[in-house]
Structure formats: C-alpha cells, structure tokens
N, C-alpha and C positions, 0 to 999 in steps of 0.2 A: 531429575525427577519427572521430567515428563515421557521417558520411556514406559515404566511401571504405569503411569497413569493411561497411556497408549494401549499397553496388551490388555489390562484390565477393562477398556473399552471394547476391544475387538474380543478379546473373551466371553464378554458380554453381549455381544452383538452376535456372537459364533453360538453359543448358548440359547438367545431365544430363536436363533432362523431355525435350528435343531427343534423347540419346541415347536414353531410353527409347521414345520413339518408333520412331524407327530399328529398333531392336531388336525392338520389335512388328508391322512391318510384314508380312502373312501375302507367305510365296514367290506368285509371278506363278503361276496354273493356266495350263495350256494351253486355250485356246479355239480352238472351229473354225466358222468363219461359214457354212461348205458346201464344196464341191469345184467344181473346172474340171474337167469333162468333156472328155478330149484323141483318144479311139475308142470306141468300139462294137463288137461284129462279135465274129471268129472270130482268131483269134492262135494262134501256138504257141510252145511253150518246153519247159525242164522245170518237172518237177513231184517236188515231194520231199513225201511222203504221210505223217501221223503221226496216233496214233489219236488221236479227237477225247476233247475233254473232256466233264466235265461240263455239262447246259448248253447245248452245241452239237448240235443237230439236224442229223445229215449222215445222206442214206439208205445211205448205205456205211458210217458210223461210225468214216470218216478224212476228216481234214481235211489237203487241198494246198496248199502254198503252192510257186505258179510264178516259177522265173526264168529272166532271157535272155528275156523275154517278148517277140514279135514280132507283130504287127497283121499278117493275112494281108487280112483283108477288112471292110469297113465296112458289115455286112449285117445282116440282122435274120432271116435266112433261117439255118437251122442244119443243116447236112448229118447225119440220124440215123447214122453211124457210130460205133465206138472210133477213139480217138484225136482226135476232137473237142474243141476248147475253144473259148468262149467268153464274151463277159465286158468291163464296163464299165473303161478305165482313165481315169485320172483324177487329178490334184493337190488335195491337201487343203489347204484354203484356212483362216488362222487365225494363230493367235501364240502363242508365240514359233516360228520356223522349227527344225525338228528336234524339236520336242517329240514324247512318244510319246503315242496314244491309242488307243482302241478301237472301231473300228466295225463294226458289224454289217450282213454277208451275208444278206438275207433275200429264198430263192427260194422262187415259188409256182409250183410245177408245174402241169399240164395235168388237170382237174376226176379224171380217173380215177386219180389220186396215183402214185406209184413204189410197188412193193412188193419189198424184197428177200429174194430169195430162200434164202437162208443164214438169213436171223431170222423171214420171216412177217411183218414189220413193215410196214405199209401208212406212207407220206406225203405229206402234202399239199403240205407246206410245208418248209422248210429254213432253221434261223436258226442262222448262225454266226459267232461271236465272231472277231474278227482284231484281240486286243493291237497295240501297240507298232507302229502302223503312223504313220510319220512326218510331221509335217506340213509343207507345202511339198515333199514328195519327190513323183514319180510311183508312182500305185501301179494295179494291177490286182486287180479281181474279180472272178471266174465260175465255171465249170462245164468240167469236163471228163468225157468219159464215157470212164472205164477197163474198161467189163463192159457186154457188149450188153443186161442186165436195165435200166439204167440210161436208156436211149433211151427215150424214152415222146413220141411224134410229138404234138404240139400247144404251143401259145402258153407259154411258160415267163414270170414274170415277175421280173427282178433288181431289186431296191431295196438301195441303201445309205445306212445308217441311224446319226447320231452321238446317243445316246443316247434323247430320246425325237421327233428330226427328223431325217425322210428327205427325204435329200441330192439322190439321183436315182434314177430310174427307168427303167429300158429296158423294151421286150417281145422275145424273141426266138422264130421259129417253129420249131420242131423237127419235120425230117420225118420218115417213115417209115423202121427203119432198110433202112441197103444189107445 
C-alpha cells in the first residue's frame, strides 16, 4: 500500500511545480524587429496639435498627431510653404500584432537650426516621443509647417527610432519659403 500512496504524492507534487511554473511565466513584452517603409514624400491630412511633453523637443512646443493621412507625392523635395507636411509612413514590424509601443521622432534640421520666435529658443535637432503607436498598424511621421518661422530651406533629416535602434532614415530637402 504504500507504493500507490508514494506516486500519488510525487504526482502531486509533479502537478503543482507544473502549475507553479505556469504561474511564473513573465507576460510576452512587445518586440519590434524594425518597420516596412510603405511612402516617403509630402502627404496631407489633419492634424490635431497638443502641447508637447516633458522630454519632447518640438520647436513649437506642440506635438501633431495626423489623421486621414494621404501621400500626395513620393519626393524628397519639400515645397518651403505653410501647410506643408511631410514625413516617413510606414508598418511596425514585431509581436505580438496590436501591441502598443513607443517610438521616437528624431529631426535634424538644416546646420542654421529653427529659432522660434515667441521663446528665442534656437534648435538643431527635434526628438519626439510617439507612446502607443501600434505594431502591425500603418503609421506616419513628420513635419508639418503651421508658421512661416518654421520653414528653414535646406536638407532636414527624419530617423525613427525604437529605443536605442534607428528603424529608418529619409533626407528631405526644404526649399525656400513661397
């Protein structure tokens, strides 16, 4: 009799380390191996503007996020107007599908920086944070110029970046404004 009572202890005992395993297995993180690049170029849409965070380096000190987004042109050429946009779209490539993540907007303006004129703040550069941007969805990044200060004619450049590896890279040229 005390065989039977033996396995059915080790059985037992074999049974909860399996659940405690289970139980300890950490949730799946979201990973993202890079993006598919699907335009380039100048697009239009809206743009719904809020002020930027801590953090986020925008030479206006609001950050867009555009929808209804439409690819007008696949150029690298950038008409210096208001109402210009701009900007890489692209699908974030990774797991699980839907997951939310964070990647960062990092433009390098043309050697004589943006200065705006409300603050006196000169910049070179613009890195901003974009939360909860889904993986496997399409998404868009860029520039839109809402204030003819913002225009600054020469080679802009966009990188989007998932934490400390940048995804991709465009140049776009900005001309002289009209």
């Amino acid at each position: 009799m005390r065989m039977p009572f033996l396995i059915v202890v080790l059985l037992a005992a074999a049974g909860s380390g399996a659940a405690a395993q289970t139980a300890t297995i950490p949730e799946q993180k979201a990973t993202v191996s890079g993006v598919t690049v699907t335009n380039a170029g100048t697009y239009t849409g809206q743009s719904i503007s809020a002020p930027a965070h801590a953090g986020q380096l925008s030479p206006t000190g609001t950050i867009g996020t555009a929808v209804n987004w439409h690819f007008v042109s696949s150029t690298q050429d950038v008409a210096g107007k208001v109402g210009t946009q701009f900007g890489i779209e692209f699908r974030i490539d990774g797991a699980p599908a839907g997951d939310g993540v964070t990647l960062h907007l990092v433009l390098a303006f043309p050697p004589q920086g943006i200065r705006n004129p409300n603050t006196g703040d000169m910049m070179h550069a613009a890195n901003i944070a974009f939360p909860n941007m889904r993986i496997g969805m399409l998404c868009v990044l860029g520039y839109g110029f809402d204030s003819a200060w913002e225009i600054v004619p020469g080679v802009w450049t966009e990188q989007i970046w998932y934490q400390d590896h940048m995804l991709a890279e465009r140049t776009f040229t900005v001309s002289k404004p009209e």
